[in-house]
Jmol script that loads the backbone (N, CA, C; Angstrom):
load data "model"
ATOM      1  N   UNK A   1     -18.488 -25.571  17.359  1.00  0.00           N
ATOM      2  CA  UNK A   1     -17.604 -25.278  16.212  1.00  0.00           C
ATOM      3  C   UNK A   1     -18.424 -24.923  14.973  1.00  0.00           C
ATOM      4  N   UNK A   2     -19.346 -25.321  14.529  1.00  0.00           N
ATOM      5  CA  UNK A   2     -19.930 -25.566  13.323  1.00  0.00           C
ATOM      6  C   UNK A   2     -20.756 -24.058  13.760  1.00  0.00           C
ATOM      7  N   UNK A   3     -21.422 -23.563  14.604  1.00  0.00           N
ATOM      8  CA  UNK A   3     -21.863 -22.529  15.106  1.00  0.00           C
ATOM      9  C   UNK A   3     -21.014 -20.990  14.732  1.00  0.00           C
ATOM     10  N   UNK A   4     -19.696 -21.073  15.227  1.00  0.00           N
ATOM     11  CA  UNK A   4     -18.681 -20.493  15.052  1.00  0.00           C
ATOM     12  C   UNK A   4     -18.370 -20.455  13.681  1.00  0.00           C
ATOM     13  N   UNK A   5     -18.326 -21.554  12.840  1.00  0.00           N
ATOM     14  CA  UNK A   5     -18.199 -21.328  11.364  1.00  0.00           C
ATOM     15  C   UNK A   5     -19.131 -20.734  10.428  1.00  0.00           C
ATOM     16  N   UNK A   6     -20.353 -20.805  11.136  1.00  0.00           N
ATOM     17  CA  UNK A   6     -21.954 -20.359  10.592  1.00  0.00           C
ATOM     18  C   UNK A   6     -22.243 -18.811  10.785  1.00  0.00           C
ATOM     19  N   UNK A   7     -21.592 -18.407  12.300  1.00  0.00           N
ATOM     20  CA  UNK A   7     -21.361 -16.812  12.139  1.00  0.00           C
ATOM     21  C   UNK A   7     -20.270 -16.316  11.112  1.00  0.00           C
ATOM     22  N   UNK A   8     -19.032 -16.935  11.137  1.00  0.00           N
ATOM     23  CA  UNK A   8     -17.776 -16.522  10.138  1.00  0.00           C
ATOM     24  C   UNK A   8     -18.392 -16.346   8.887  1.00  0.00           C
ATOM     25  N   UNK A   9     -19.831 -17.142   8.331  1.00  0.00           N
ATOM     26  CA  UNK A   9     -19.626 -16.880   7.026  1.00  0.00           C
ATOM     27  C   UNK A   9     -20.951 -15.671   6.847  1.00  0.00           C
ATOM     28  N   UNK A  10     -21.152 -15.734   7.931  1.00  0.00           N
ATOM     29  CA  UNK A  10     -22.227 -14.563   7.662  1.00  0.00           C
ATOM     30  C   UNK A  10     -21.918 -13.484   7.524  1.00  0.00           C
ATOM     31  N   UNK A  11     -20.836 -13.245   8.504  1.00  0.00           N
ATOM     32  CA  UNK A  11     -19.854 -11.889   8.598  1.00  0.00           C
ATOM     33  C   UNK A  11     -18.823 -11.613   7.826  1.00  0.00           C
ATOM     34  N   UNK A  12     -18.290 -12.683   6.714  1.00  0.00           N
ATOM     35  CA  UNK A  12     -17.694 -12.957   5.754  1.00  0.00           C
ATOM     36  C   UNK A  12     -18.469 -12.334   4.919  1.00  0.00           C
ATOM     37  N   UNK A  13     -19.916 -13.011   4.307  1.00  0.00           N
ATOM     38  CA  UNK A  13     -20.767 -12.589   2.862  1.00  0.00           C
ATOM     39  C   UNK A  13     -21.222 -10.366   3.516  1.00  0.00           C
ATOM     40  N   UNK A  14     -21.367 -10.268   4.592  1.00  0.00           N
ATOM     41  CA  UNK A  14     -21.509  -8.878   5.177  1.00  0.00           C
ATOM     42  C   UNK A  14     -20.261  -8.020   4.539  1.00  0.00           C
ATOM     43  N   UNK A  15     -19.046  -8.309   5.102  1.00  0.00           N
ATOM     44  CA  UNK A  15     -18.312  -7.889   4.604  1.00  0.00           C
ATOM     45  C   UNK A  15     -17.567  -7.700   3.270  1.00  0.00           C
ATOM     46  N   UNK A  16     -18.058  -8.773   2.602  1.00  0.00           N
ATOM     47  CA  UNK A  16     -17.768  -8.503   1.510  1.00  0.00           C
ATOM     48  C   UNK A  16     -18.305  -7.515   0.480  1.00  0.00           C
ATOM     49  N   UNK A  17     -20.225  -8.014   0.637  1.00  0.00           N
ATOM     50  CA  UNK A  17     -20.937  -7.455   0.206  1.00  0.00           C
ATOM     51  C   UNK A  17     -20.816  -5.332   1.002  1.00  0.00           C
ATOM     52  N   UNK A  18     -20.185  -4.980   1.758  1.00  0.00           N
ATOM     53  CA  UNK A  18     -19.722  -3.797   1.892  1.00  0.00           C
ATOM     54  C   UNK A  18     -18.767  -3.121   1.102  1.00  0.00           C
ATOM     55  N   UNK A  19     -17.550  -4.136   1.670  1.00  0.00           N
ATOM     56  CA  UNK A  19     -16.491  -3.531   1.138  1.00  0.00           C
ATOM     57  C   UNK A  19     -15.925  -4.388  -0.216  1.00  0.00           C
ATOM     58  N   UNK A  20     -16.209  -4.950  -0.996  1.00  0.00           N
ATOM     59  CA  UNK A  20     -15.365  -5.774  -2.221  1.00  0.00           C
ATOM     60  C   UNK A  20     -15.779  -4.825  -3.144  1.00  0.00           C
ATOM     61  N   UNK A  21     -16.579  -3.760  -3.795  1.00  0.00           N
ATOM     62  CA  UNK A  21     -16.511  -3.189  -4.856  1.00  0.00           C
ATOM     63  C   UNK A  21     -15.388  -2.249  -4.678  1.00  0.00           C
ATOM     64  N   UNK A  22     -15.366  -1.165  -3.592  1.00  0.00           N
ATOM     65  CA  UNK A  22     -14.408  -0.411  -2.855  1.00  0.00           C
ATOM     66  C   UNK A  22     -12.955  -0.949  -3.393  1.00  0.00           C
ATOM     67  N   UNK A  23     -12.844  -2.031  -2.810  1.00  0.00           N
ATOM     68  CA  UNK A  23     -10.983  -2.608  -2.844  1.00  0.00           C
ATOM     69  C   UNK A  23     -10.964  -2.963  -3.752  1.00  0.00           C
ATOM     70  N   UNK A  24     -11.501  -3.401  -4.952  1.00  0.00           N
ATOM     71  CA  UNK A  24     -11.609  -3.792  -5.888  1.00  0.00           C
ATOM     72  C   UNK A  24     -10.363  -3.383  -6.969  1.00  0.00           C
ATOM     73  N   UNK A  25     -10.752  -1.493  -6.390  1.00  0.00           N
ATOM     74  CA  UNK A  25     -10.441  -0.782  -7.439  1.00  0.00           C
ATOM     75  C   UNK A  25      -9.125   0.150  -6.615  1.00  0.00           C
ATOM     76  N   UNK A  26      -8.671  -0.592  -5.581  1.00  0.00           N
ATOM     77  CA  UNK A  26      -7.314  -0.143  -5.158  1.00  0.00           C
ATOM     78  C   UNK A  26      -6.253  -0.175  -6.075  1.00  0.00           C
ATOM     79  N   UNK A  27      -5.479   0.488  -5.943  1.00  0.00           N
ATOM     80  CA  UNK A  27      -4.194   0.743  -6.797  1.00  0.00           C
ATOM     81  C   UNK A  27      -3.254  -0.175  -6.313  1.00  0.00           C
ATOM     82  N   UNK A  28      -2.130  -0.434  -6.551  1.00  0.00           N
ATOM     83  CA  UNK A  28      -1.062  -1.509  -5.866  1.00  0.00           C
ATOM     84  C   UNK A  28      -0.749  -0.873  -3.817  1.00  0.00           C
ATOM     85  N   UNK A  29      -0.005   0.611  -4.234  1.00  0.00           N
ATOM     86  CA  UNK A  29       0.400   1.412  -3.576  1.00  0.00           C
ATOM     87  C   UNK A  29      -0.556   1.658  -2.278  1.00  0.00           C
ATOM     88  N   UNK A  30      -2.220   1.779  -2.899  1.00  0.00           N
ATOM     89  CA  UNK A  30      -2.984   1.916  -1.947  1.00  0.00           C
ATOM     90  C   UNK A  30      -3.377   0.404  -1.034  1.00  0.00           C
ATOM     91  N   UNK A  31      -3.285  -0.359  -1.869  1.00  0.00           N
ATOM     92  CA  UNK A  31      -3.391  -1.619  -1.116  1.00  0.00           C
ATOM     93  C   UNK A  31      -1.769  -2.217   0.150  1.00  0.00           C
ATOM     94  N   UNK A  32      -0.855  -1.760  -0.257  1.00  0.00           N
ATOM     95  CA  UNK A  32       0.152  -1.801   0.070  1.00  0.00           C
ATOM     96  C   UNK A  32      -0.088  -0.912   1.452  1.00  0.00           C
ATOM     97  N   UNK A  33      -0.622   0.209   1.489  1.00  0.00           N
ATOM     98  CA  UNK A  33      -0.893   1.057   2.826  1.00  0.00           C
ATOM     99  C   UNK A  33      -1.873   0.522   3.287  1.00  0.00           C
ATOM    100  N   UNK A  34      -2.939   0.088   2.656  1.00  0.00           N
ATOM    101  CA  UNK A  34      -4.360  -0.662   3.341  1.00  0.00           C
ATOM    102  C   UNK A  34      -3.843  -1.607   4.367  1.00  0.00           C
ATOM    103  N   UNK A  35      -2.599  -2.555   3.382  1.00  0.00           N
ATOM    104  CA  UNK A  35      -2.327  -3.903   4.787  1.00  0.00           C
ATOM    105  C   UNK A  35      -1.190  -2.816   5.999  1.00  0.00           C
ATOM    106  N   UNK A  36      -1.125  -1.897   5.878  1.00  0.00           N
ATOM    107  CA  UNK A  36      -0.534  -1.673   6.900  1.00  0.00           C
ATOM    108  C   UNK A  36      -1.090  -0.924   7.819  1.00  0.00           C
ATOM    109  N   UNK A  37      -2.375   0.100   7.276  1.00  0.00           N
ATOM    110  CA  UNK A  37      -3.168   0.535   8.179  1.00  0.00           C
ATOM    111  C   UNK A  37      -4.022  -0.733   8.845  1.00  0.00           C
ATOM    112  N   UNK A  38      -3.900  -2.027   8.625  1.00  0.00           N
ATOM    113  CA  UNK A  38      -4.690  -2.988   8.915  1.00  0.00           C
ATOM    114  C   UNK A  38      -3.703  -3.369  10.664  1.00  0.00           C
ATOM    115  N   UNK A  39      -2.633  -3.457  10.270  1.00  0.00           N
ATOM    116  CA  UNK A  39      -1.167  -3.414  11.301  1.00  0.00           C
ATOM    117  C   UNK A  39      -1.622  -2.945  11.666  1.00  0.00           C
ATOM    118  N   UNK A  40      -1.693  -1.435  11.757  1.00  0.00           N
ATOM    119  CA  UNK A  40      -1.915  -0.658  13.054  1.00  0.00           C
ATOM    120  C   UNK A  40      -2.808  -0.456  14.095  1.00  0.00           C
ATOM    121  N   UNK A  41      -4.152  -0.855  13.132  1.00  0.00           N
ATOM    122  CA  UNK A  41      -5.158  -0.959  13.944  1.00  0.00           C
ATOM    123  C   UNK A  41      -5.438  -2.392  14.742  1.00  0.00           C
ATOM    124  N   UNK A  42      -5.251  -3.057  14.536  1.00  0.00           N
ATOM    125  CA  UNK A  42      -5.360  -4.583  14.923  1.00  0.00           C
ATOM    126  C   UNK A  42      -3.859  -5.044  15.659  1.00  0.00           C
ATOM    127  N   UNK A  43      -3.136  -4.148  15.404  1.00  0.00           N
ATOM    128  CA  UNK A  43      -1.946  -5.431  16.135  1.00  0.00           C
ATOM    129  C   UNK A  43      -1.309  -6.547  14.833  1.00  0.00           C
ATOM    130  N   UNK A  44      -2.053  -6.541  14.523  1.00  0.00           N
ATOM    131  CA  UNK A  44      -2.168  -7.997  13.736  1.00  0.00           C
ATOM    132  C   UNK A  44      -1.689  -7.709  12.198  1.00  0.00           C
ATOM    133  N   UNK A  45      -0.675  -8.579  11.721  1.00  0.00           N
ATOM    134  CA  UNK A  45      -0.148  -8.267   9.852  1.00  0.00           C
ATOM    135  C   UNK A  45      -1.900  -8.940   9.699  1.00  0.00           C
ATOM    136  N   UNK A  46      -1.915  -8.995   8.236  1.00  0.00           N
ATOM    137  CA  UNK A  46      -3.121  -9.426   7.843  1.00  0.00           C
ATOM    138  C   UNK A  46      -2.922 -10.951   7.050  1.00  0.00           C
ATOM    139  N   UNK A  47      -1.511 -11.003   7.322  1.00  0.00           N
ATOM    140  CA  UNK A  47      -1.333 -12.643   7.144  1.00  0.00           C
ATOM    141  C   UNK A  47      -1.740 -13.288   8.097  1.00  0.00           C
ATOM    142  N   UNK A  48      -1.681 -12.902   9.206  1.00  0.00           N
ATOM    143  CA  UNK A  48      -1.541 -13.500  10.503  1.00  0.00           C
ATOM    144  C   UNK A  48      -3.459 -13.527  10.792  1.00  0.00           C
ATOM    145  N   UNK A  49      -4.170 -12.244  10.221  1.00  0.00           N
ATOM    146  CA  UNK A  49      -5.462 -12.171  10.307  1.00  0.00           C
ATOM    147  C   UNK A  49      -6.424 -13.436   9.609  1.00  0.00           C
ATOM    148  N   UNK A  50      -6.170 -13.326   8.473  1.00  0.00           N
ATOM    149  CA  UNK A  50      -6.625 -14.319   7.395  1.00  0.00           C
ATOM    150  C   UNK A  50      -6.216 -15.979   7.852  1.00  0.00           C
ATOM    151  N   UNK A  51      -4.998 -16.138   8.611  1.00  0.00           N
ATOM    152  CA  UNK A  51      -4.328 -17.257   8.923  1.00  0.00           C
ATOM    153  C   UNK A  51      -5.426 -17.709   9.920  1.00  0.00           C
ATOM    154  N   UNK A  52      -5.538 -16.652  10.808  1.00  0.00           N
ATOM    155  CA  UNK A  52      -6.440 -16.754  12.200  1.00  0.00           C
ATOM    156  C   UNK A  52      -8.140 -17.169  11.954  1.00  0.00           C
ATOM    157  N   UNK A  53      -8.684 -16.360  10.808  1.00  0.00           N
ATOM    158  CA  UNK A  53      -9.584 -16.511  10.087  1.00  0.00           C
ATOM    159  C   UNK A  53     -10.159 -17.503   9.538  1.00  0.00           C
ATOM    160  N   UNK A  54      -8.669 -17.660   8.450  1.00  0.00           N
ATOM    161  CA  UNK A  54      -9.859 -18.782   7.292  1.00  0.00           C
ATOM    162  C   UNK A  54      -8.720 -20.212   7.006  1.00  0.00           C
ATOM    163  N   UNK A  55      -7.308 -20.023   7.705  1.00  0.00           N
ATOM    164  CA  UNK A  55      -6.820 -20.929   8.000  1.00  0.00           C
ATOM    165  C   UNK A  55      -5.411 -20.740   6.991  1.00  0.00           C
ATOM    166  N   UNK A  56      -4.230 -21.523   7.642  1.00  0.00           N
ATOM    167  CA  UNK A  56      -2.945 -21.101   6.975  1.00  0.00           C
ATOM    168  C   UNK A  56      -2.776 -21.757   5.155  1.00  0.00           C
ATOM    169  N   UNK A  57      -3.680 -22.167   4.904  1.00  0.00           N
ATOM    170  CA  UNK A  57      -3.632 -22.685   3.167  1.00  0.00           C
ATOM    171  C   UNK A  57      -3.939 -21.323   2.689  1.00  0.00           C
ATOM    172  N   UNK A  58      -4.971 -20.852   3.386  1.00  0.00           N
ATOM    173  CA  UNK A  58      -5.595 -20.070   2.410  1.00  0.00           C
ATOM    174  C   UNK A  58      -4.420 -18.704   2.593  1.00  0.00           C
ATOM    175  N   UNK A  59      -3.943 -18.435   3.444  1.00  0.00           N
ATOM    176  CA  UNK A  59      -3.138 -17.198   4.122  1.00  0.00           C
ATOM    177  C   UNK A  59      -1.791 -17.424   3.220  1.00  0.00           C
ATOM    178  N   UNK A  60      -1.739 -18.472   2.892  1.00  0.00           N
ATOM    179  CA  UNK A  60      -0.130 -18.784   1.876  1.00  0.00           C
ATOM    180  C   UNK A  60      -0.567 -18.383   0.741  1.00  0.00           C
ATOM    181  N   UNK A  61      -2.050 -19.072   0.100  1.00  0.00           N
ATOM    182  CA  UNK A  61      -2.241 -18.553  -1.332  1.00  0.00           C
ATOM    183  C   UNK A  61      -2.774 -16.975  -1.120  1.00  0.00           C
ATOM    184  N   UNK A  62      -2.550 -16.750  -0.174  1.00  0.00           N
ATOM    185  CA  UNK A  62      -3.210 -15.029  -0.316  1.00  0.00           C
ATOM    186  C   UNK A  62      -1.592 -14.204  -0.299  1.00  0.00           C
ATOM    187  N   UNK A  63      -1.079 -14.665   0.228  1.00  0.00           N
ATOM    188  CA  UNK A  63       0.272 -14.154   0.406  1.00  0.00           C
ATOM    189  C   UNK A  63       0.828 -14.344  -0.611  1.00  0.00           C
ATOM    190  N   UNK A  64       0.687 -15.581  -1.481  1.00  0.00           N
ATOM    191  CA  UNK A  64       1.402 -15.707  -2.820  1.00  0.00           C
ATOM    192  C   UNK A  64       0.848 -14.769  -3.950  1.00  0.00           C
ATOM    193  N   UNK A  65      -0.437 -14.497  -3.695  1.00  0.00           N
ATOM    194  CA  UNK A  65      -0.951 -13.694  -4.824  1.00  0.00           C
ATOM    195  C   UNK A  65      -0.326 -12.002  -4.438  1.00  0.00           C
ATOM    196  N   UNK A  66       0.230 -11.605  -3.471  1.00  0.00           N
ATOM    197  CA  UNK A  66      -0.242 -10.186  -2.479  1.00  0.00           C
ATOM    198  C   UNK A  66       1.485 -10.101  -3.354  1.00  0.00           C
ATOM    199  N   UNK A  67       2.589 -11.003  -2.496  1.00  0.00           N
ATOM    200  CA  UNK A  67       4.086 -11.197  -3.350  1.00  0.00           C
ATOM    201  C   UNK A  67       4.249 -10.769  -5.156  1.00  0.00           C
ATOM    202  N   UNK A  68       3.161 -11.659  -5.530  1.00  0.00           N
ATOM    203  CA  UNK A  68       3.473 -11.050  -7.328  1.00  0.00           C
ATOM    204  C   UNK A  68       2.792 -10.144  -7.655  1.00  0.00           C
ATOM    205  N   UNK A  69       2.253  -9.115  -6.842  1.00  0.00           N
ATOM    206  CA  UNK A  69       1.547  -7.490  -6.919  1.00  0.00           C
ATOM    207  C   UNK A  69       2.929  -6.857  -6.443  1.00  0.00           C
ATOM    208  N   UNK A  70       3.931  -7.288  -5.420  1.00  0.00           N
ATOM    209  CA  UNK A  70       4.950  -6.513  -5.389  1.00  0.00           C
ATOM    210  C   UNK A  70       4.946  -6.247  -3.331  1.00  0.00           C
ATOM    211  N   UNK A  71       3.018  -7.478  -2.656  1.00  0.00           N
ATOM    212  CA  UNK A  71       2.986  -6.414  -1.899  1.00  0.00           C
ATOM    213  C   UNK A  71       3.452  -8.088  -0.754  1.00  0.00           C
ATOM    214  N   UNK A  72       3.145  -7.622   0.327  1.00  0.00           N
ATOM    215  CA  UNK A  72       3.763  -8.422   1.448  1.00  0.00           C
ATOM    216  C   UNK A  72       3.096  -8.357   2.805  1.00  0.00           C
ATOM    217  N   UNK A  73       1.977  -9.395   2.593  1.00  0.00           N
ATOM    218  CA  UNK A  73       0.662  -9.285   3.945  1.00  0.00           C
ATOM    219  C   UNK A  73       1.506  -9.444   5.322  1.00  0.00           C
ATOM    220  N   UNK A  74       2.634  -9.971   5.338  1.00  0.00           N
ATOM    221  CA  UNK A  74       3.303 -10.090   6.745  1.00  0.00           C
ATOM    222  C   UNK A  74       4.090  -8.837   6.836  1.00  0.00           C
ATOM    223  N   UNK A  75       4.429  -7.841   6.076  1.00  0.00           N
ATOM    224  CA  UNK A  75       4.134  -6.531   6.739  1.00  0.00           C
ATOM    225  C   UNK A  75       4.257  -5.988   7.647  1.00  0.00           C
ATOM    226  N   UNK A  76       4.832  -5.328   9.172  1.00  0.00           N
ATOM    227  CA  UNK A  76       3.925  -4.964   9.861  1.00  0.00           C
ATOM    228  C   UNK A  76       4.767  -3.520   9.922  1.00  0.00           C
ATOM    229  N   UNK A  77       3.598  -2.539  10.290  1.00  0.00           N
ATOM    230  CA  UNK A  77       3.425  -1.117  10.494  1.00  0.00           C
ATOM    231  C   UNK A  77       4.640  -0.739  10.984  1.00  0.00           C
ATOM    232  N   UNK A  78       5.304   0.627  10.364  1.00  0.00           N
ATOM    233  CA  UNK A  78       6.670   1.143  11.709  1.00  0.00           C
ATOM    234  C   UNK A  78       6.413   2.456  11.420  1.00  0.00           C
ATOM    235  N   UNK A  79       5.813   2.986  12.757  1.00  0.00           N
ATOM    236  CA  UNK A  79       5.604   4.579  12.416  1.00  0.00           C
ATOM    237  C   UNK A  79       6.571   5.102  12.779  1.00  0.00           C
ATOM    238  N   UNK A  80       7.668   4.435  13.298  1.00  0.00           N
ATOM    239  CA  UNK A  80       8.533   5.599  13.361  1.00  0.00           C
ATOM    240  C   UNK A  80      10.109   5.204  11.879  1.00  0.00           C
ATOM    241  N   UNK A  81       9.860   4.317  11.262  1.00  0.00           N
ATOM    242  CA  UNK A  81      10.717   3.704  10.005  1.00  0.00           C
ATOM    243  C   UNK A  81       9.458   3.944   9.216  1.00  0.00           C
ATOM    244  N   UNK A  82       9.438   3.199   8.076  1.00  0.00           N
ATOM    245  CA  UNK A  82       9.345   3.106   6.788  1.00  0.00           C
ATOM    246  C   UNK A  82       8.043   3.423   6.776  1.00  0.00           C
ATOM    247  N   UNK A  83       7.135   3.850   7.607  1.00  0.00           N
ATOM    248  CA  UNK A  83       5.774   4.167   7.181  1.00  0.00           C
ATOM    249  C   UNK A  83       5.409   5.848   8.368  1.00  0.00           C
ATOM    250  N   UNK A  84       6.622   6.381   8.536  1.00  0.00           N
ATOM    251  CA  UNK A  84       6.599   7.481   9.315  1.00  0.00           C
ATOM    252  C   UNK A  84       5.880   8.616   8.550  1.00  0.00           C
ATOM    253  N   UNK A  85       5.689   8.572   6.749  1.00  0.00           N
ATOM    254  CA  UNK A  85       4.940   9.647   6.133  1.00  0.00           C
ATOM    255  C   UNK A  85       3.200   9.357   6.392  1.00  0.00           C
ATOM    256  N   UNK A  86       3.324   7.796   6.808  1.00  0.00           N
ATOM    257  CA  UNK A  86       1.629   7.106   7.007  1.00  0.00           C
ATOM    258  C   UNK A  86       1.372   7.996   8.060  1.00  0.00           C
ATOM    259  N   UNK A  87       2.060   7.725   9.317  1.00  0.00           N
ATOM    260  CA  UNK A  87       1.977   7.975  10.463  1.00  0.00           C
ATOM    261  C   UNK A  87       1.362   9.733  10.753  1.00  0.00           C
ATOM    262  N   UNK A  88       2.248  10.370   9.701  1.00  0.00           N
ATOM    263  CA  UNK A  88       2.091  11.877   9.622  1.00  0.00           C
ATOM    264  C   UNK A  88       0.942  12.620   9.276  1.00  0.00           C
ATOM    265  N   UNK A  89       0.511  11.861   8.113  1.00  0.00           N
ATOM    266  CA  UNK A  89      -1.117  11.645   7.567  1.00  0.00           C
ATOM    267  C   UNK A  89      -1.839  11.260   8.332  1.00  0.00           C
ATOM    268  N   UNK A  90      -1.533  10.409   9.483  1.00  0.00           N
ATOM    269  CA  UNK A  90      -3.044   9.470   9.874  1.00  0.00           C
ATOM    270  C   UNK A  90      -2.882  11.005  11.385  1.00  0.00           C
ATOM    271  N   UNK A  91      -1.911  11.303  11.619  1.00  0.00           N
ATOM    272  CA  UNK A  91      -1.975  12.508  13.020  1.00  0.00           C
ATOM    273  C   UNK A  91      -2.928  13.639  12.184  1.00  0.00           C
ATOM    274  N   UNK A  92      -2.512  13.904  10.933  1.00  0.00           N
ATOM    275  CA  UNK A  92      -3.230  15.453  10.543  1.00  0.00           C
ATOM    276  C   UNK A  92      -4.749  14.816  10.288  1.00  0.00           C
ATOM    277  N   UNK A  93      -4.706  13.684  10.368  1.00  0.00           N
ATOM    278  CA  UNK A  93      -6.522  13.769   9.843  1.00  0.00           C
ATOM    279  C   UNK A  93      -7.197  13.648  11.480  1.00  0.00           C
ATOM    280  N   UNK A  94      -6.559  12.879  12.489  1.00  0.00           N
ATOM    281  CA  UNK A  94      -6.956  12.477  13.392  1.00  0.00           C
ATOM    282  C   UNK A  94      -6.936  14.136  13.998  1.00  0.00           C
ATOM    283  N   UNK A  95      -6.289  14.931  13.793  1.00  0.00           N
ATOM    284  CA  UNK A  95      -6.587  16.759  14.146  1.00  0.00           C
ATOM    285  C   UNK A  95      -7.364  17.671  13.568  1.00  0.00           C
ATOM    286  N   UNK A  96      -7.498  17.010  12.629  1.00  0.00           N
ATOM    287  CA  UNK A  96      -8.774  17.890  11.719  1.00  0.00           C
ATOM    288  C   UNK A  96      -7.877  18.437  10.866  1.00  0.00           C
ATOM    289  N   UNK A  97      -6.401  18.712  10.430  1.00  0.00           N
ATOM    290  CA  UNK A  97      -5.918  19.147   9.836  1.00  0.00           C
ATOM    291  C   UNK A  97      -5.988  18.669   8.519  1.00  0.00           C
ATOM    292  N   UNK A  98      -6.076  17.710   7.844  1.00  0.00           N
ATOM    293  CA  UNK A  98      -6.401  17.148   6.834  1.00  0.00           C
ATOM    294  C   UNK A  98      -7.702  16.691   6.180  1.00  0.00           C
TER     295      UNK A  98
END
end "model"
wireframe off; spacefill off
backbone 0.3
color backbone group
């Protein structure tokens, strides 16, 4: 266990140190598509990720902060409902069309 927690934080400070200046400077809207391109690729809302991760305290206060931005980590992807313009975008880039 303690092994398992010792990689998590390595790959934790990795990831951050990549990507936290990046998201930093997301817009509401873009973060709002971020957790759902997160859906699509994983299966997984990113409540459910973070829950799995770093444990359900922390996944409530992340969810409580994500709620008074307007946004909603349990989420999940519907390419053919409410995220069918995502869906349309993610085909033209995946063709070279975009």
């Amino acid at each position: 266990e303690s092994t398992k927690k010792a990689y998590m934080k390595v790959v934790e400070k990795e990831l951050k140190a990549e990507f936290e200046e990046p998201l930093k400077d997301l817009t509401t809207t873009q973060g709002r598509i971020l957790l759902k391109l997160i859906d699509r690729e994983t299966g997984n809302t990113s409540y459910e990720l973070v829950k799995d991760f770093r444990g359900g305290f922390q996944a409530f206060m992340w969810q409580s902060v994500a709620r008074l931005f307007g946004n909603n980590m349990k989420s999940e992807y519907d390419p053919t409902g409410d995220d069918v313009m995502i869906e349309r975008a993610i085909k033209l880039v995946e063709a070279g069309q975009f």
